[in-house]
N, C-alpha and C positions, 0 to 999 in steps of 0.2 A: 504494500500500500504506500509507504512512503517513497520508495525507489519512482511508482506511478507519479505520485505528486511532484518526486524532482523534473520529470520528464517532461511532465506537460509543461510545470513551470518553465523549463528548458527549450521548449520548443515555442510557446507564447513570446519571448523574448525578439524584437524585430530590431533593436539598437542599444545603443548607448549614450547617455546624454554625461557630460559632466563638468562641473564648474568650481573652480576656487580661485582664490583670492579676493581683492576688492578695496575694502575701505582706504584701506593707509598705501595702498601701492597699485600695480600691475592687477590684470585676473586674468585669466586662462578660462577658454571656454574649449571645450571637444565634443565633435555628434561624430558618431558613425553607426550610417544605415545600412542595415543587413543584405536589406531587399535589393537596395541601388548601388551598394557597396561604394556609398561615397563621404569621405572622410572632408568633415570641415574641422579648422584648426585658429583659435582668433587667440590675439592679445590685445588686451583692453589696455591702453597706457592712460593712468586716469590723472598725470601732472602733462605731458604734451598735448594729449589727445591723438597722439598719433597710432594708429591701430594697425598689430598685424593681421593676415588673412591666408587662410592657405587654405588649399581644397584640393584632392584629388581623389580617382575610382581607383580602388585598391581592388589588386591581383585577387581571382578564387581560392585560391592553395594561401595565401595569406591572412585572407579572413579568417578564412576553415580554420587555420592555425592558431589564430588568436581566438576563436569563441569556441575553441576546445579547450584552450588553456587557462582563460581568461571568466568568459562568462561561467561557466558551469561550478568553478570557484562562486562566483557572485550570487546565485539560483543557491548554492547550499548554505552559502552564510543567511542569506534569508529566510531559506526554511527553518535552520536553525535559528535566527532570532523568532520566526512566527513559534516553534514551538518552545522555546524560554520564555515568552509570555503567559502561555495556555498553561504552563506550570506554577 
């Protein structure tokens, strides 16, 4: 039953969104979509305002590689926090 639960969770998954930094300096934003396999990459400079940008379609054997490695790590750590709540 829970192997079922990581699965779906694992397969529900179409990206990745993620953000830090901010107040006192720089931020860094990353998206990468599963489906379109396209990698955007920004730096927020918040004293210039001058901002990077970068975007490309990442390789299939390189995705594959990264949400084997990557994602499925991220799917257990949540299920494991979903179930250290329900306890």
């Amino acid at each position: 039953m829970e192997q079922e639960a990581l699965d779906r969770a694992y397969n529900e998954i179409k990206g990745i969104e993620a953000y830090v930094g901010g107040h006192f300096g720089d931020s860094y934003e990353i998206e990468i979509d599963f489906e379109s396999r396209l990698l955007v990459w920004k730096r927020l400079d918040s004293y210039s305002g001058k901002d990077d940008y970068y975007e490309k379609t990442l390789r299939k054997d390189t995705l594959t590689g990264f949400i084997e490695s990557t994602v499925l790590l991220a799917v257990r750590i949540a299920f494991w926090q979903r179930m250290a709540k329900k306890a």
